[in-house]
PyMOL Python script that loads the backbone (N, CA, C, O; Angstrom):
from pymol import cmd

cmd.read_pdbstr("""\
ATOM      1  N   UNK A   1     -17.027   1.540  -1.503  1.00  0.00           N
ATOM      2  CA  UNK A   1     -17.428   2.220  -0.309  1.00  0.00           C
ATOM      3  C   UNK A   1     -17.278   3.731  -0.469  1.00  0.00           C
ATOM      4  O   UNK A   1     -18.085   4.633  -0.245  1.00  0.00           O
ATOM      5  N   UNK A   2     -15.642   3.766  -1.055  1.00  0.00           N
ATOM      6  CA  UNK A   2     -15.831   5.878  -1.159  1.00  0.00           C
ATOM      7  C   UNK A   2     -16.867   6.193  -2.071  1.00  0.00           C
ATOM      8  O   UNK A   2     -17.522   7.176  -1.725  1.00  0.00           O
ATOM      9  N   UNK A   3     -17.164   5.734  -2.979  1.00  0.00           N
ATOM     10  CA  UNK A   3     -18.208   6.109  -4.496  1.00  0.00           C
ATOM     11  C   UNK A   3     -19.720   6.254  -3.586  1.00  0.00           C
ATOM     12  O   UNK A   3     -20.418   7.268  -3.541  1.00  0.00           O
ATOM     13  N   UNK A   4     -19.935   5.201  -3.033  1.00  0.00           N
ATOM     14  CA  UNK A   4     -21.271   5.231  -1.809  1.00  0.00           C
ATOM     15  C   UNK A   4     -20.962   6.211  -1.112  1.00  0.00           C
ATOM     16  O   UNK A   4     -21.727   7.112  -1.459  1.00  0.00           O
ATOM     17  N   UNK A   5     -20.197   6.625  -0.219  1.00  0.00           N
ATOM     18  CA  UNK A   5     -20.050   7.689   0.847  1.00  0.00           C
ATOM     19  C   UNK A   5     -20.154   9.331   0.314  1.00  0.00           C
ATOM     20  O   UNK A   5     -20.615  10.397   0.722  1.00  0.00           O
ATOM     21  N   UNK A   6     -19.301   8.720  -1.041  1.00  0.00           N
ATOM     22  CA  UNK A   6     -19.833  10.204  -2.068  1.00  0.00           C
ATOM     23  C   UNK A   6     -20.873  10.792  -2.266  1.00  0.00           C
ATOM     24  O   UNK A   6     -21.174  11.937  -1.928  1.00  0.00           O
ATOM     25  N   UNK A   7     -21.764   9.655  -3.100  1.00  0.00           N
ATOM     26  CA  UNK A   7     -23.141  10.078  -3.739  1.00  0.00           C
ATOM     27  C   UNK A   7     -23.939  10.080  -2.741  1.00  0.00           C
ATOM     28  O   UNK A   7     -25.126  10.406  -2.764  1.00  0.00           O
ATOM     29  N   UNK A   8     -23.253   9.679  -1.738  1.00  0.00           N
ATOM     30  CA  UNK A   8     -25.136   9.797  -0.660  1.00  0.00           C
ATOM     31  C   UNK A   8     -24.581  10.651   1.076  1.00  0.00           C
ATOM     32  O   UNK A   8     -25.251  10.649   2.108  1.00  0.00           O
ATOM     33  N   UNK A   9     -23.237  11.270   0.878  1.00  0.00           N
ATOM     34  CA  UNK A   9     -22.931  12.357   1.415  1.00  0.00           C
ATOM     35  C   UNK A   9     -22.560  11.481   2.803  1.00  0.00           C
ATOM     36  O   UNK A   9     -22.440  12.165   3.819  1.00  0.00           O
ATOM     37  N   UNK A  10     -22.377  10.111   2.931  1.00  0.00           N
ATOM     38  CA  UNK A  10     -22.015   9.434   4.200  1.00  0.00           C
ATOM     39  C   UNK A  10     -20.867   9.110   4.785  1.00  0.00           C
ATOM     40  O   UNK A  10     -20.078   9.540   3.943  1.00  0.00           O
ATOM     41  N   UNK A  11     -20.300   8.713   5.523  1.00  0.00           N
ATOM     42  CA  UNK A  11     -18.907   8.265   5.752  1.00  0.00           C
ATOM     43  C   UNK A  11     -18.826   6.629   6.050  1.00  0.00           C
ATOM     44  O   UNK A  11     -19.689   5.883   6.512  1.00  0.00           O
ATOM     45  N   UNK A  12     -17.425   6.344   5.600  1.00  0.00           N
ATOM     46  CA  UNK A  12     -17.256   5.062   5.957  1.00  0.00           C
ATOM     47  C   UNK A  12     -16.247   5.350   7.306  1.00  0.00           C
ATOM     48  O   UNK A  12     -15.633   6.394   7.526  1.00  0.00           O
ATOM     49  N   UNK A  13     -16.255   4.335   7.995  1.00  0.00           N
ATOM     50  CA  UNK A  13     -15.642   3.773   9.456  1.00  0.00           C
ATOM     51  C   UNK A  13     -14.520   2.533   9.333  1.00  0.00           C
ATOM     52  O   UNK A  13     -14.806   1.359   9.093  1.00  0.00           O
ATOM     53  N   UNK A  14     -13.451   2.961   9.509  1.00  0.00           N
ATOM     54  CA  UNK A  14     -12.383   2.242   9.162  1.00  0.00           C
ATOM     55  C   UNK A  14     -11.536   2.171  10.419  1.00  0.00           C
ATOM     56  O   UNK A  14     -10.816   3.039  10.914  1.00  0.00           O
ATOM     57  N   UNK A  15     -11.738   1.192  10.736  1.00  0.00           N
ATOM     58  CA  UNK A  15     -11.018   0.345  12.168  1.00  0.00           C
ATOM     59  C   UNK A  15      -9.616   0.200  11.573  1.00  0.00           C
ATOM     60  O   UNK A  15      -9.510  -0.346  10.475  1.00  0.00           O
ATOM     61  N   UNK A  16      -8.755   0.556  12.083  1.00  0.00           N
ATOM     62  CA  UNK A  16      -7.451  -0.295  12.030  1.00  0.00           C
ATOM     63  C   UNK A  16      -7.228  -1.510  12.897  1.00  0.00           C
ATOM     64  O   UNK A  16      -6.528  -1.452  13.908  1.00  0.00           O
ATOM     65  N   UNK A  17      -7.642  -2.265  12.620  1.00  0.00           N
ATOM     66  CA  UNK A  17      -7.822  -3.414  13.904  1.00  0.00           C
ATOM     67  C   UNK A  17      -6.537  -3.827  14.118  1.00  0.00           C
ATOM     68  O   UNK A  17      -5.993  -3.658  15.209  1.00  0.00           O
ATOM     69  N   UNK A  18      -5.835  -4.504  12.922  1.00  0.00           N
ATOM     70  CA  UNK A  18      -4.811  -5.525  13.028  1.00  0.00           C
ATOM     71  C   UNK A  18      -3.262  -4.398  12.470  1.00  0.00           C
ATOM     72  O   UNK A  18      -2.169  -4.962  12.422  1.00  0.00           O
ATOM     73  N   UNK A  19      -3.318  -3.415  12.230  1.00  0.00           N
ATOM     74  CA  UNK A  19      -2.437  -2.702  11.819  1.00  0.00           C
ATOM     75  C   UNK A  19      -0.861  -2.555  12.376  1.00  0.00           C
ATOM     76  O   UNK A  19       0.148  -2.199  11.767  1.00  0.00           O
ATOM     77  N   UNK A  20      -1.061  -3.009  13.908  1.00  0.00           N
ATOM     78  CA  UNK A  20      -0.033  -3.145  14.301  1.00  0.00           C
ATOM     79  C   UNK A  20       0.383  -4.232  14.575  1.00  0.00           C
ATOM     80  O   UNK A  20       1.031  -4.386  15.611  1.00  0.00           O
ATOM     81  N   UNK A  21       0.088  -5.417  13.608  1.00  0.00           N
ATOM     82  CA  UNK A  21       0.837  -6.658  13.574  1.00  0.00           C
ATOM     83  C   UNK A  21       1.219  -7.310  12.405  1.00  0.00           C
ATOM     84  O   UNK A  21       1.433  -8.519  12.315  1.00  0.00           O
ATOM     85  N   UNK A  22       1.329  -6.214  11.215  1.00  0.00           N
ATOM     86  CA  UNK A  22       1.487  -6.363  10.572  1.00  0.00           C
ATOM     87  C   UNK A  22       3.749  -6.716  10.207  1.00  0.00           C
ATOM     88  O   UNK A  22       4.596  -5.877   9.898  1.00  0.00           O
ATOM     89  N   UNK A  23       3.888  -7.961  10.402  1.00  0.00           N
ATOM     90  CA  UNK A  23       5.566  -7.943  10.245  1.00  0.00           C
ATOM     91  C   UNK A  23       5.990  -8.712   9.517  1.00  0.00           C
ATOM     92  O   UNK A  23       7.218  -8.798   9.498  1.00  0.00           O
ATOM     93  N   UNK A  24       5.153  -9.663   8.545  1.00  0.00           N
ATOM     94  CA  UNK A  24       5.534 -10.543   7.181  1.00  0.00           C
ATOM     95  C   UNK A  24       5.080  -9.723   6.177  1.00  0.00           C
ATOM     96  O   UNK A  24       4.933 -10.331   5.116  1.00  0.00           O
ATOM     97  N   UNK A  25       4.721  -8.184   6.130  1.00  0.00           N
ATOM     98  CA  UNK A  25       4.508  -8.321   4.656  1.00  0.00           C
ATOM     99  C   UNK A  25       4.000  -6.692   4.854  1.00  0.00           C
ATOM    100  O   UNK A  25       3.596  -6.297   5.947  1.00  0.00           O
ATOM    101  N   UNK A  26       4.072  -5.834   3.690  1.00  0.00           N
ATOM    102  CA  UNK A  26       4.019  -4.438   3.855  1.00  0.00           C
ATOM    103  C   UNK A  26       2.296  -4.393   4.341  1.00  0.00           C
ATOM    104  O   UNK A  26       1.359  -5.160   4.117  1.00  0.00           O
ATOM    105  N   UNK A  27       2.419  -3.054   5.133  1.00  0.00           N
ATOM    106  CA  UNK A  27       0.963  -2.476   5.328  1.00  0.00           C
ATOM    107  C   UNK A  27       0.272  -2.262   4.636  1.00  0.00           C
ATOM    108  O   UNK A  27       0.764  -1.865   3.580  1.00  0.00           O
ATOM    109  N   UNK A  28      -1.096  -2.337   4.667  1.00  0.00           N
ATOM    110  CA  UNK A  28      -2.155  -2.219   4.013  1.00  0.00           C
ATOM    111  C   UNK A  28      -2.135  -0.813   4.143  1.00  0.00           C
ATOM    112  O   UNK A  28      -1.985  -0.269   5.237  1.00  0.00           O
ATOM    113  N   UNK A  29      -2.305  -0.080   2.883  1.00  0.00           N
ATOM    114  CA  UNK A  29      -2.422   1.872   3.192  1.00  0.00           C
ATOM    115  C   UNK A  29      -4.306   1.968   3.343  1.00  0.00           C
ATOM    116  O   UNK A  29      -5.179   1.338   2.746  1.00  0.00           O
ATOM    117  N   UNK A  30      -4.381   2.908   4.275  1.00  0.00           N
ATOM    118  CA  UNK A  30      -5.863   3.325   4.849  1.00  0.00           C
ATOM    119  C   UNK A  30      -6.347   3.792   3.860  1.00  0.00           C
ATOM    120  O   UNK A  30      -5.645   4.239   2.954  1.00  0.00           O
ATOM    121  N   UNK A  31      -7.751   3.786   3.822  1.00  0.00           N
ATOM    122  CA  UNK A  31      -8.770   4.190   3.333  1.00  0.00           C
ATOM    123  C   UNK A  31      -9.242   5.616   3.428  1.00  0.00           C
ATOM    124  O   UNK A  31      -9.807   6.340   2.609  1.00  0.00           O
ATOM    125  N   UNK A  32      -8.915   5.774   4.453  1.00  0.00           N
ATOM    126  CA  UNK A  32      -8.780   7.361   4.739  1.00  0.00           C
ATOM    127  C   UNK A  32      -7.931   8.367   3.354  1.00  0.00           C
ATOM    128  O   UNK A  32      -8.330   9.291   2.645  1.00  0.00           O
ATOM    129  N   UNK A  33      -6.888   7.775   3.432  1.00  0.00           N
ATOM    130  CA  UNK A  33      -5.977   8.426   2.608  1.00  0.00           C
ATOM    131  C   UNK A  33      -6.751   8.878   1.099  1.00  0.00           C
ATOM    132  O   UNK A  33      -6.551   9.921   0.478  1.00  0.00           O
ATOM    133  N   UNK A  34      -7.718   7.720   0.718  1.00  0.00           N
ATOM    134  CA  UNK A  34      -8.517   7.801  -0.681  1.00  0.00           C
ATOM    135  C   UNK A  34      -9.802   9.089  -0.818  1.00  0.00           C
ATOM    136  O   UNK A  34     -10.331   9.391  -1.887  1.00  0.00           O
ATOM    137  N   UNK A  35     -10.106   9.685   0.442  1.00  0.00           N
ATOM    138  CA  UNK A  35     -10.676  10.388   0.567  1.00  0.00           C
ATOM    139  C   UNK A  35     -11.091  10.967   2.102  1.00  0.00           C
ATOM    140  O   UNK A  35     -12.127  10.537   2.610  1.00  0.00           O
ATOM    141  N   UNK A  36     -10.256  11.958   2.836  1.00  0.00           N
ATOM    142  CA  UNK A  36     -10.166  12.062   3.941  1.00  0.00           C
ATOM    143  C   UNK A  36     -11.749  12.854   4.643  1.00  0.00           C
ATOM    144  O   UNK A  36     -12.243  12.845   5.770  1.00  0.00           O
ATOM    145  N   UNK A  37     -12.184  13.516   3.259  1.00  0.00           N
ATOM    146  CA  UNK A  37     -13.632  14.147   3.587  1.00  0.00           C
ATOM    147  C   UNK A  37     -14.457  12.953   4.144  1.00  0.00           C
ATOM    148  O   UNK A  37     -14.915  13.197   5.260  1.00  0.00           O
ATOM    149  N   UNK A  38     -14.793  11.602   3.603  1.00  0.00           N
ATOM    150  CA  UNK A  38     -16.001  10.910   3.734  1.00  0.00           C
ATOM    151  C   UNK A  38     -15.200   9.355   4.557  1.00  0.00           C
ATOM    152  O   UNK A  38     -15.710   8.235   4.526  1.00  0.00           O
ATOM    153  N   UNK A  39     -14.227   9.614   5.055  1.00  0.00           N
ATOM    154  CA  UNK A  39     -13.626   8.541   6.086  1.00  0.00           C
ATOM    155  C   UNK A  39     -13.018   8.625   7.281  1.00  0.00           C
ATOM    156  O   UNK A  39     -11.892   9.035   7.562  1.00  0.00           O
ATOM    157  N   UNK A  40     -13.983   8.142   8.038  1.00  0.00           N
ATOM    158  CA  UNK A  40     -13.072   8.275   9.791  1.00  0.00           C
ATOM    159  C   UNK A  40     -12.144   6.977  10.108  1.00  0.00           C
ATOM    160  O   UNK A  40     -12.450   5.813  10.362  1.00  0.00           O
ATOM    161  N   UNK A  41     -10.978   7.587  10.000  1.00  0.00           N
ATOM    162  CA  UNK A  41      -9.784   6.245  10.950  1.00  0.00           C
ATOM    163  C   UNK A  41      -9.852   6.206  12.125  1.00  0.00           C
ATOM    164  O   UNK A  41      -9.827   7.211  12.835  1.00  0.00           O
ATOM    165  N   UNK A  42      -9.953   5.019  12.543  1.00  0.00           N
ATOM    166  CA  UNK A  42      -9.897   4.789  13.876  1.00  0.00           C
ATOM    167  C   UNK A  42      -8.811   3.513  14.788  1.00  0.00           C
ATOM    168  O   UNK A  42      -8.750   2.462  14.149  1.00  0.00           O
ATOM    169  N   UNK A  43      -8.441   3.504  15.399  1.00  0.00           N
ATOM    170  CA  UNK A  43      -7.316   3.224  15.844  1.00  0.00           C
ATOM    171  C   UNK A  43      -6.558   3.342  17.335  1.00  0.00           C
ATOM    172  O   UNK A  43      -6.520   4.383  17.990  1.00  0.00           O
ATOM    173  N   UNK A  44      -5.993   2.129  17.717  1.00  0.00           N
ATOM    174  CA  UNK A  44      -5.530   2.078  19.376  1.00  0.00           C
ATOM    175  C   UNK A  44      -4.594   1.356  19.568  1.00  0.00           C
ATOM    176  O   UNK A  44      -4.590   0.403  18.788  1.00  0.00           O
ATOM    177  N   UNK A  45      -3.573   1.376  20.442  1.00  0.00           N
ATOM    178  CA  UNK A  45      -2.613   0.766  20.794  1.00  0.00           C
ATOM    179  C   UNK A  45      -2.802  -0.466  21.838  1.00  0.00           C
ATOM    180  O   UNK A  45      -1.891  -0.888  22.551  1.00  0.00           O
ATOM    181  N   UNK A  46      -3.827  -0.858  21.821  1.00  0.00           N
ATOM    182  CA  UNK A  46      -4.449  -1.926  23.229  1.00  0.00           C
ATOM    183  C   UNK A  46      -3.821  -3.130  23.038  1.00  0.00           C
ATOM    184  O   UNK A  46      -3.159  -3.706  23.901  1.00  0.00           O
ATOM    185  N   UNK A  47      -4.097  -3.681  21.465  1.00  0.00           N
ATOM    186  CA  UNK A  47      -3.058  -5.082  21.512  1.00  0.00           C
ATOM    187  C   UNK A  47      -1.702  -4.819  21.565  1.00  0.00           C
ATOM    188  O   UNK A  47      -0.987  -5.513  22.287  1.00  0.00           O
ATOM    189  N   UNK A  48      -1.179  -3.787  20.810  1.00  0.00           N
ATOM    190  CA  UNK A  48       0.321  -3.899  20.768  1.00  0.00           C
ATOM    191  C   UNK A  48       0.923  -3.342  22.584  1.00  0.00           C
ATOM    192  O   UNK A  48       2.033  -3.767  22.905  1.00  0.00           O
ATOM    193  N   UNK A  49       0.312  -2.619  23.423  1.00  0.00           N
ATOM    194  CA  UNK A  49       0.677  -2.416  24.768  1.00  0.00           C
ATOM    195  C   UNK A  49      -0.209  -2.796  25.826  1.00  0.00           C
ATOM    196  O   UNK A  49       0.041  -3.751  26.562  1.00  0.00           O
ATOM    197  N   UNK A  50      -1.293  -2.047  25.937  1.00  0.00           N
ATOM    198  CA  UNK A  50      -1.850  -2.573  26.876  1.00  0.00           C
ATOM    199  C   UNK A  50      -3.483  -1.758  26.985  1.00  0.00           C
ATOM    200  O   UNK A  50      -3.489  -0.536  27.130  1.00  0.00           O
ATOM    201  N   UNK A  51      -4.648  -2.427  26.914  1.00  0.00           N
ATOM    202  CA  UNK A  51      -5.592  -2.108  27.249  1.00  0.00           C
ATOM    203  C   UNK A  51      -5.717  -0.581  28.044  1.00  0.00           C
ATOM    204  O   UNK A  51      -6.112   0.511  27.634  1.00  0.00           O
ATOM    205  N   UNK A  52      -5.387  -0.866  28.881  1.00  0.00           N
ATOM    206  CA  UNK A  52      -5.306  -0.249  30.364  1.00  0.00           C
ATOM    207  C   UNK A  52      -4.311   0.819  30.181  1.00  0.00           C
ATOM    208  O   UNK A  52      -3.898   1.431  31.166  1.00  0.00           O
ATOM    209  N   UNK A  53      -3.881   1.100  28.953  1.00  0.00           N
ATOM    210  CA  UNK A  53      -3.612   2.309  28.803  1.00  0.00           C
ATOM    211  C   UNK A  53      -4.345   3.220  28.142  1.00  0.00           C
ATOM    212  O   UNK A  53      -3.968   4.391  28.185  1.00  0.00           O
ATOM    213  N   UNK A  54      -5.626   2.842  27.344  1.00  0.00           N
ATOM    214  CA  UNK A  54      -6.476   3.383  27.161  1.00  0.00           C
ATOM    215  C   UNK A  54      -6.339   4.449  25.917  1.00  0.00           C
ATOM    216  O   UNK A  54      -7.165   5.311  25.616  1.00  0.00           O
ATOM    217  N   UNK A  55      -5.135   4.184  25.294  1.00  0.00           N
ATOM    218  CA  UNK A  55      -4.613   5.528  23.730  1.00  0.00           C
ATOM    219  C   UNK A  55      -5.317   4.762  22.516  1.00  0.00           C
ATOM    220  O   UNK A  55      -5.064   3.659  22.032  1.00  0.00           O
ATOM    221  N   UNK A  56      -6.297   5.725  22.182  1.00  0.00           N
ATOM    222  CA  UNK A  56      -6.350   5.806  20.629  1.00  0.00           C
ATOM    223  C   UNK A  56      -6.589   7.109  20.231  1.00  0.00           C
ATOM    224  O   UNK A  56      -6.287   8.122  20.861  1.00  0.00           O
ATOM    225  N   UNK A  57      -7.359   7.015  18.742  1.00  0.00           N
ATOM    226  CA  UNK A  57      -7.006   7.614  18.242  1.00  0.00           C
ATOM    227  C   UNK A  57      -8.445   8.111  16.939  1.00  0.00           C
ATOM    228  O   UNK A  57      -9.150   7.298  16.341  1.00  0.00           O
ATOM    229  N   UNK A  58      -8.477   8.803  16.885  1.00  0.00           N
ATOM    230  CA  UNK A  58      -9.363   9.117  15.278  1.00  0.00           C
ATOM    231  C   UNK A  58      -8.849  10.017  14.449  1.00  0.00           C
ATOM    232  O   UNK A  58      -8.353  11.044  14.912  1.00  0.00           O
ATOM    233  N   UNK A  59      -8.883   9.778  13.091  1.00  0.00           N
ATOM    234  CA  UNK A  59      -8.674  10.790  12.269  1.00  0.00           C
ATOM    235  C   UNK A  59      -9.443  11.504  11.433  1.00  0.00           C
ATOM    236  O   UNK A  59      -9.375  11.029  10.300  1.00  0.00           O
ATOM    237  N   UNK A  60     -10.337  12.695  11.523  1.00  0.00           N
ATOM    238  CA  UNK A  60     -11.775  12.955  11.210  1.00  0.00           C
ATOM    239  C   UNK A  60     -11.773  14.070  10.219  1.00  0.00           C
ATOM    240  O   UNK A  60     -10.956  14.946   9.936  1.00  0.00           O
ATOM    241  N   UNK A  61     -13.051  13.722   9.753  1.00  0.00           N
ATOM    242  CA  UNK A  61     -12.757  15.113   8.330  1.00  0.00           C
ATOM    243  C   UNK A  61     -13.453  16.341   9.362  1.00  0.00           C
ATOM    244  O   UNK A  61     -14.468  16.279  10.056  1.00  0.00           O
ATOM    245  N   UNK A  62     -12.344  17.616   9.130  1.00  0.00           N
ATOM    246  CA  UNK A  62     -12.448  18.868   9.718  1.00  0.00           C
ATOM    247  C   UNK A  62     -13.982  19.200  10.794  1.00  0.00           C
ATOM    248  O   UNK A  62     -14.216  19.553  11.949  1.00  0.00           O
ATOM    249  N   UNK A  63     -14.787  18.803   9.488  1.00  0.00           N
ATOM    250  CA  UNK A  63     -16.443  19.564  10.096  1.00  0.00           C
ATOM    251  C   UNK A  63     -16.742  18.486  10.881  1.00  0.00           C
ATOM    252  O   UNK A  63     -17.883  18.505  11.344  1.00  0.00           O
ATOM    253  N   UNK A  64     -15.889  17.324  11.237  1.00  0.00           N
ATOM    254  CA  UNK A  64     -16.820  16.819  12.721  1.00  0.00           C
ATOM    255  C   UNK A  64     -16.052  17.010  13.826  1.00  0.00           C
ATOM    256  O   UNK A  64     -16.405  16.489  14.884  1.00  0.00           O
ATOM    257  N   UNK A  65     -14.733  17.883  13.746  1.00  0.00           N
ATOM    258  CA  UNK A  65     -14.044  17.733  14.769  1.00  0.00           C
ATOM    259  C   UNK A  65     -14.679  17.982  15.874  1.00  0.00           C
ATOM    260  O   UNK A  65     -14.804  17.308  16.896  1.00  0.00           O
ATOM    261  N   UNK A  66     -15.194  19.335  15.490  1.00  0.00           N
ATOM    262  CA  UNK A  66     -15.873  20.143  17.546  1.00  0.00           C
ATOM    263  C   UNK A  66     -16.957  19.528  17.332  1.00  0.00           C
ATOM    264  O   UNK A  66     -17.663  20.438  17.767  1.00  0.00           O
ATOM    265  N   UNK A  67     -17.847  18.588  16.965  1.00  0.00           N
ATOM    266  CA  UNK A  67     -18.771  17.674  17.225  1.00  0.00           C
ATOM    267  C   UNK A  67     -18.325  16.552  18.436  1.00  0.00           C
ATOM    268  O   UNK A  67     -18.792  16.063  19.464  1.00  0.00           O
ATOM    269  N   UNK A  68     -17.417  16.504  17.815  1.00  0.00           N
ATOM    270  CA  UNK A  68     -16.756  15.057  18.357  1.00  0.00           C
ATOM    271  C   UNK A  68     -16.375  15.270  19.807  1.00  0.00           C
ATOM    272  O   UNK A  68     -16.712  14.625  20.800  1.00  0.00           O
ATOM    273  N   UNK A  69     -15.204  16.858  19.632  1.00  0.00           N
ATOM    274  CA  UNK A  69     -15.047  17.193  20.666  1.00  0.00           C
ATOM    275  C   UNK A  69     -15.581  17.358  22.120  1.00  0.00           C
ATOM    276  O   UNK A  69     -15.053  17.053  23.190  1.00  0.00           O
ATOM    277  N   UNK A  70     -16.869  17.971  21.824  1.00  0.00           N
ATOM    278  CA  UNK A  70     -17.782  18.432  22.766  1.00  0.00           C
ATOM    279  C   UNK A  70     -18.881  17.339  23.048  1.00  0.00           C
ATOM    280  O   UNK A  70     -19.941  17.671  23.578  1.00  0.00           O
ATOM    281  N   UNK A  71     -18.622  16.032  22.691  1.00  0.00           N
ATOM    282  CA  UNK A  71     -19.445  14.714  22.812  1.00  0.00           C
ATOM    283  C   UNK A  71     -18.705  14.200  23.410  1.00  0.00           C
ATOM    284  O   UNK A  71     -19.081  13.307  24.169  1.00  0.00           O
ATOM    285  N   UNK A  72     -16.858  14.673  23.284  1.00  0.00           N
ATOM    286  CA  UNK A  72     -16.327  13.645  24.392  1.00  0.00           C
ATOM    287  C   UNK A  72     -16.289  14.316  25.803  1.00  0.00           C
ATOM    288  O   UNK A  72     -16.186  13.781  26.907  1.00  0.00           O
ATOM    289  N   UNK A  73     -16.410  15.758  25.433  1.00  0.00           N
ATOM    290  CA  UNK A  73     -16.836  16.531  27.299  1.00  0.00           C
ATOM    291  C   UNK A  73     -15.477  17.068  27.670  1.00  0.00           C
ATOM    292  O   UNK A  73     -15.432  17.435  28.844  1.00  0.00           O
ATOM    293  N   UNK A  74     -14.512  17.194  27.086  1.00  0.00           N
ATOM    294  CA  UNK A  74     -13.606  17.850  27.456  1.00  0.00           C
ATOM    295  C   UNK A  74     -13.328  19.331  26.453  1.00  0.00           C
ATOM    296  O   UNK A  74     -12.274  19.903  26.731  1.00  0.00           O
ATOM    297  N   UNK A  75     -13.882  19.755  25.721  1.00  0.00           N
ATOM    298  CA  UNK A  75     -13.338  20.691  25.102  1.00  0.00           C
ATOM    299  C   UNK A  75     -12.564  20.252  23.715  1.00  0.00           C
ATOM    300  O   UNK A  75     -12.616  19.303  22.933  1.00  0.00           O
ATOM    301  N   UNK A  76     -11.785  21.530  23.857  1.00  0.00           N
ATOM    302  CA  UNK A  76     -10.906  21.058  22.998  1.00  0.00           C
ATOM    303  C   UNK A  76      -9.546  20.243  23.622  1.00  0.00           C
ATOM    304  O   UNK A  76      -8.856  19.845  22.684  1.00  0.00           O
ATOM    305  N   UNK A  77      -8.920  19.852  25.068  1.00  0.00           N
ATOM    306  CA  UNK A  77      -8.304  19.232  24.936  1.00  0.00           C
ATOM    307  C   UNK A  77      -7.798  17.953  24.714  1.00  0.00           C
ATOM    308  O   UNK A  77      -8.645  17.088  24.939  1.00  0.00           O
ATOM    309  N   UNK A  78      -6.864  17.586  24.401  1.00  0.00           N
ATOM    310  CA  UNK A  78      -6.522  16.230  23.757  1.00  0.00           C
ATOM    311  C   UNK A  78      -5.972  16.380  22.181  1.00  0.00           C
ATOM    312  O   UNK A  78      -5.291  15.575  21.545  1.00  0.00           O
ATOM    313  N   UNK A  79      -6.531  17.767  21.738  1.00  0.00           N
ATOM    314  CA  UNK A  79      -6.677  17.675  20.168  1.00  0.00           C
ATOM    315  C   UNK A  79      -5.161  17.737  19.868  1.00  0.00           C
ATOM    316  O   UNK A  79      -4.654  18.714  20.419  1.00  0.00           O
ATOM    317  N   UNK A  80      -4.384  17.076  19.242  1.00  0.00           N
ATOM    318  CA  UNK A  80      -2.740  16.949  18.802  1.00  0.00           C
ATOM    319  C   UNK A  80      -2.729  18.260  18.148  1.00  0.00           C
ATOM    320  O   UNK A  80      -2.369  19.350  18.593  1.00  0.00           O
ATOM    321  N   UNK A  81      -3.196  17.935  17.006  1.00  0.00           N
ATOM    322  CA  UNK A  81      -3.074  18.734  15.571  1.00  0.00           C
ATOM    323  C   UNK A  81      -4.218  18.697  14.952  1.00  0.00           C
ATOM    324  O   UNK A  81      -5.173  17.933  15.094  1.00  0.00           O
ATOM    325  N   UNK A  82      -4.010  19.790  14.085  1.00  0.00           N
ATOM    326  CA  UNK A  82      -5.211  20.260  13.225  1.00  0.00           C
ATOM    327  C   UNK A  82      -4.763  20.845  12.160  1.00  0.00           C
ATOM    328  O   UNK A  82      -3.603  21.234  12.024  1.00  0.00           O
ATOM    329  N   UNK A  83      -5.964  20.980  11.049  1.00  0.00           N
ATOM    330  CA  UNK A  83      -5.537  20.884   9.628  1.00  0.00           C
ATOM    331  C   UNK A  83      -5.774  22.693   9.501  1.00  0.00           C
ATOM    332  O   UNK A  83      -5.489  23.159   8.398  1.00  0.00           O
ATOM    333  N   UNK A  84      -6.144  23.431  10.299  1.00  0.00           N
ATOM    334  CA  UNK A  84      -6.672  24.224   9.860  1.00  0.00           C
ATOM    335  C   UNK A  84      -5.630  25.379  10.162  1.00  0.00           C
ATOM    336  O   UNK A  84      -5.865  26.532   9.800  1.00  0.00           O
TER     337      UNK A  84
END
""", "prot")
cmd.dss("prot")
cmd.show_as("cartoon", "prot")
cmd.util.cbc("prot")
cmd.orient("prot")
């Protein structure tokens, strides 16, 4: 998937679906980590608390941040941290 996302300039989409139920056996390390330019993490606390609290999360390479931002309609707030 990173070698594809490379040569043809795309990103892969990486759900953490089950990440927080992981308790027989070490975590699977993200995909993200292998190349943070061409992979978005994505990620929420809904099974482990509660839907209806509505927290997640993305972890995005730099140049889509204020894309992202200004698609979700608030600006910049919400943003934790930044790499820059």
């Amino acid at each position: 998937m990173i070698d594809w996302a490379r040569a043809r300039g795309g990103l892969v989409l990486e759900d953490d679906y089950d990440g927080e139920f992981r308790y027989d056996r070490k975590p699977v390390g993200a995909v993200q980590g292998l190349d943070p330019e061409h992979v978005i993490h994505i990620g929420s606390v809904s099974k482990s608390l509660s839907p209806a609290v509505r927290l997640g999360w993305m972890v995005l390479p730099e140049r889509y941040v204020d894309a992202v931002l200004a698609a979700k309609g608030n600006g910049r707030r919400g943003r934790a941290f930044s790499t820059s």
